[in-house]
N, C-alpha and C positions, 0 to 999 in steps of 0.2 A: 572154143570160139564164141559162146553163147554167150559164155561168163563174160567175157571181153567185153560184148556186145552190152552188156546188162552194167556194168563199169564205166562205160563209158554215158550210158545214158547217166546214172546217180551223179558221173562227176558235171558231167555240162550243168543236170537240174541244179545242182549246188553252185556252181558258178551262176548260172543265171539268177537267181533268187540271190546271191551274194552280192552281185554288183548289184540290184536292182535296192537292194538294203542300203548297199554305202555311199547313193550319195552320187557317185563319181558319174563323170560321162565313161561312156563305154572307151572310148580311145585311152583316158587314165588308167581306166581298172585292166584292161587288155594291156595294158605297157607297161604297167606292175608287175604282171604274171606272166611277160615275155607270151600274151597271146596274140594274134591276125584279130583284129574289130572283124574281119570279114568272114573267118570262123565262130567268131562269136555269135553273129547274127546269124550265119546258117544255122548254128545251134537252138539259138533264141526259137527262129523259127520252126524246127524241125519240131521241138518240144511243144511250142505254142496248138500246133499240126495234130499232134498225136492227142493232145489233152484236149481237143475240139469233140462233140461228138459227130460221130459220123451218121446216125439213127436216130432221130428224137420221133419217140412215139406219143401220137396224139388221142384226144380223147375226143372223137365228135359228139356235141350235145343236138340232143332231137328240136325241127325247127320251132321255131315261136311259134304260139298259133296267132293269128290274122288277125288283126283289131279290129277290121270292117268283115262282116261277114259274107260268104262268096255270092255272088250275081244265081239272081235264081235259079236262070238257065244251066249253070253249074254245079247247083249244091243238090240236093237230096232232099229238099223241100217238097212238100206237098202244095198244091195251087188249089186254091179254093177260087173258082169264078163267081163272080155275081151280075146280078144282072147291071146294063148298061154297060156295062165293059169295061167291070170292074173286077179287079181279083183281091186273092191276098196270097201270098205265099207263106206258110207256118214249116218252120225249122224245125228239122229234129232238137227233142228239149225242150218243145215248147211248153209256157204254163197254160193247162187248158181253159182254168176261170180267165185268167188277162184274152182268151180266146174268145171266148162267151161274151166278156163283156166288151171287146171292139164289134165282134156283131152285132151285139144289141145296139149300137150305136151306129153301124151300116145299114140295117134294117130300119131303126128310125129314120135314118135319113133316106130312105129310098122309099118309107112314106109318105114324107112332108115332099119328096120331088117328086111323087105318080098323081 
């Protein structure tokens, strides 16, 4: 019974791909070979069914990272206050001279305004 089964699939795939080669509409190549167009296309499709996948496995990639960096109340930042009610927030990563050197330049300015 298997075999059968397995017979009949090679023969439809071979008709399928045969008329799909010659050209013909399916009503010509089906009235050549004494076939039903409406067995044909159940065939067409049964075949089309089977050769679909039924499982496509994906690969998730890890997300972007953020092009604007998170709100400070969110991130892991360190808050540096100063006076008059001023802060800074310094990011993990930060370069510590680019640090030095904005303080040196918040301290001048909280000179020249006392």
């Amino acid at each position: 019974m298997r075999q059968r089964k397995t017979e009949a699939w090679a023969k439809w795939r071979g008709l399928v791909a045969e008329q799909d080669l010659s050209g013909q509409s399916v009503a010509a190549f089906c009235g050549e070979r004494g076939l039903t167009s409406g067995q044909f296309f159940s065939w067409k499709k049964r075949l089309r069914e089977a050769e679909s996948p039924k499982f496509v496995a994906l690969q998730v990639a890890p997300p972007a990272e953020a092009k604007w960096p998170a709100p400070a109340r969110l991130s892991r930042g360190i808050e540096v206050r100063l006076g008059g009610g001023r802060s800074l927030v310094v990011e993990p990563g930060f370069d510590a001279a680019h640090l030095r050197a904005l303080l040196a330049v918040v301290d001048t300015l909280s000179e020249t305004e006392a």
